[in-house]
Structure formats: C-alpha cells, structure tokens
N, C-alpha and C positions, 0 to 999 in steps of 0.2 A: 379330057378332064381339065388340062390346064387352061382351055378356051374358056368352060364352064367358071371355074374361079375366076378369071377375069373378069370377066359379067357379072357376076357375083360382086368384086371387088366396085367395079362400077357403078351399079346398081346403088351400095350401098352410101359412095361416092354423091352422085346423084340427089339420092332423097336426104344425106346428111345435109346438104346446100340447098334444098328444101327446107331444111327444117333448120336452119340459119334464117331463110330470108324470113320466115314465119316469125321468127323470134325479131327479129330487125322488122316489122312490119306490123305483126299483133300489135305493139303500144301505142300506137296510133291509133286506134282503138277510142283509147282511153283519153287522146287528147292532147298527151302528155303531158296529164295532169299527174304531179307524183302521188298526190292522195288516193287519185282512184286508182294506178299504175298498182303502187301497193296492196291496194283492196285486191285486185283483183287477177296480180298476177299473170300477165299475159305471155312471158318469155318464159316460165316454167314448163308451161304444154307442152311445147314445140323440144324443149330438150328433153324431158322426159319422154315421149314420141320416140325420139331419135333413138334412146337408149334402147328401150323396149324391140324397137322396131331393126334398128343399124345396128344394134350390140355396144356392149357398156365404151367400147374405145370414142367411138364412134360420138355416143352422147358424152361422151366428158369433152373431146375436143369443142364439141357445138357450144356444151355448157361452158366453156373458158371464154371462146372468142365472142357470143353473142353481145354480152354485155361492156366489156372491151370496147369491141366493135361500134358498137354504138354509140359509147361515150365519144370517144376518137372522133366520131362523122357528124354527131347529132349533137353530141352533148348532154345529152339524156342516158341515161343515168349518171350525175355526176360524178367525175374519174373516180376520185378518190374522196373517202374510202368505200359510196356507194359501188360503183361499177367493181373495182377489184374483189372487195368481197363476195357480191353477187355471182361474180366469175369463179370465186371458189364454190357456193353454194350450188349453181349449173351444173356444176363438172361432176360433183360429188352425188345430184339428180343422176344423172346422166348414165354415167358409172354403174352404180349403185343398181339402179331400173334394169339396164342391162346384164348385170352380172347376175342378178337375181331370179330374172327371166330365166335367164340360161340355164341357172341352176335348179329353179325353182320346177315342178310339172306346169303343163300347161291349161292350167282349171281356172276360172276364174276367181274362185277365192285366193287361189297364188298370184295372181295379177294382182290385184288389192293389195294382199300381202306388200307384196314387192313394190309396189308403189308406195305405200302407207312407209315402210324401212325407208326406202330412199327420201322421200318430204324428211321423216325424223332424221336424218343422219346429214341430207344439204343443210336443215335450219341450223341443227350444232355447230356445224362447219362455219356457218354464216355467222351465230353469234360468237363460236371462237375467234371467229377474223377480223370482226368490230370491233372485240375488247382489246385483242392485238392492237388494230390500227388504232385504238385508242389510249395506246400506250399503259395499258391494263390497269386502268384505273376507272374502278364501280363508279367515281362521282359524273365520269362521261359516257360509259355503257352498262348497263347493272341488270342487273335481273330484270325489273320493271322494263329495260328497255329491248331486252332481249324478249320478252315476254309479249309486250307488245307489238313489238315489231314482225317475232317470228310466226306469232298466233294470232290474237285478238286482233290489230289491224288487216288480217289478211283472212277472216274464216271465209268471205264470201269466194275468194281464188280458190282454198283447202277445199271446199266443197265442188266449185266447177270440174279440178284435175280430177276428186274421187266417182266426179261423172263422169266425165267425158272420155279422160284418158285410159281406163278399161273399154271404155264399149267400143273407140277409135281402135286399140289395141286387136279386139277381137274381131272387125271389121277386115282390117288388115291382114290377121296373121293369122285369123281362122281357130279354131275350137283347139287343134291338134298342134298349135306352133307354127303351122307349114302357110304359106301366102296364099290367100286365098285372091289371089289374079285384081283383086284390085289395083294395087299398086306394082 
C-alpha cells in the first residue's frame, strides 16, 4: 500500500511539472505578444489541467509558480503587478478545478460546472489583486478595467478552456473519475 501512494505521489509529481513546462511553454504560442497572450489565455489550460487532473493542491502550487516563474526567466508577464496577480488568479484556477472535481460526481455537466466556478472565482481573485496592487483606487483599476480585462478582452481563451479543458479532462480521467491509462 505504501509503495502504491508513492507512485501515486510521483505520478502526480510528474504530470504537475508537466503541466508547469505547458504553462511556461504554451505563450509562445502567441508570440509573446501581450495582446494576443491575453486574448487567448494560454497558461490557464495547463493549470486548470493540473487541478482537475493532480488535485486542487497540486493546481494551486502550478497556478502560483507558473507565472512567477516566468516573469523571473523571461520577463513575460511583467513582474509586477501583472505576473503576481496572475499567480494569485492560477492558484485560485487550480484550486478551485480540483477541489471541485473532487467533490463534485463525475458527469460531465459537473466538469463544466467546476470549471465554469473556478474561471468565476481566479477572475475575482484577479481583479481583487489589481485594485490591491493599485493601491485601491477606481481611477487606476475600476470596473471597466476589470471588465475588460477579466471578460471581453479574453472571450476568445473563456471559450477554448470551455472546449478543451473538459473533453482533455475526460480523455484522461475517463467517464467514472478513474485514469483511463492515457496518462
């Protein structure tokens, strides 16, 4: 039994640094262009992924360091206050995806579900941590910018994750929860 948890522990070891290099890797993608980056969301999947897939700890640490991470090595996402916010909205993905999962059955409208809460619950988080780092004053983060920011500049990403990230989900984890030997 304790050999099984190990592997287990490993395992989920493993795919969470998977799904780090994904999120350190996907924005390249885009160019690193921050316009499209934003459009399109590319380091969301990957920690969402994690959560769903590694369980909410699991996605929250990926969702803290990815964008960190990057800042630090690349420069992309600007440290502050893009990337540190960012790092709070991943973790709150991450989290959120996974704890959800867990609790939630495993039917597909509960994946959705669960997905759909965690997006609403990182974006708050996200524009809480703007207006924070903006020293909580509307005339530098306000609703408008929140708005756009969290929604209207990003539907074309909100619609990729509501594709992708279920049907990867059930790829992976199978109809019943249980791994279906993919991964």
């Amino acid at each position: 039994m304790e050999k099984t948890n190990k592997g287990f522990s490993v395992r989920r070891l493993v795919l969470s640094a998977l799904f780090l290099a994904l999120a350190f890797v996907l924005p390249f993608l885009t160019g690193q262009v921050q316009q499209i980056g934003r459009m399109l969301c590319p380091m969301h999947i990957p920690v969402l992924l994690c959560g769903f897939i590694c369980g909410w700890q699991w996605g929250l640490a990926v969702g803290v360091a990815a964008p960190l991470l990057r800042s630090l090595t690349l420069g992309m996402p600007p440290f502050f206050p893009t990337a540190v916010c960012m790092s709070l909205e991943l973790a709150v993905y991450g989290a959120v995806a996974g704890l959800m999962y867990k609790l939630l059955p495993k039917k597909m409208g509960f994946v959705y579900l669960s997905l759909l809460i965690s997006m609403v619950c990182g974006r708050i988080v996200w524009g809480a941590a703007m207006f924070a780092c903006m020293g909580f004053d509307a005339t530098k983060f306000g609703l408008d910018a929140f708005l756009s920011g969290a929604v209207t500049t990003a539907v074309p990403g909100i619609i990729i994750q509501i594709v992708l990230v279920p049907t990867l989900v059930f790829l992976v984890n199978g109809t019943n929860g249980k791994r279906s030997g993919l991964l």
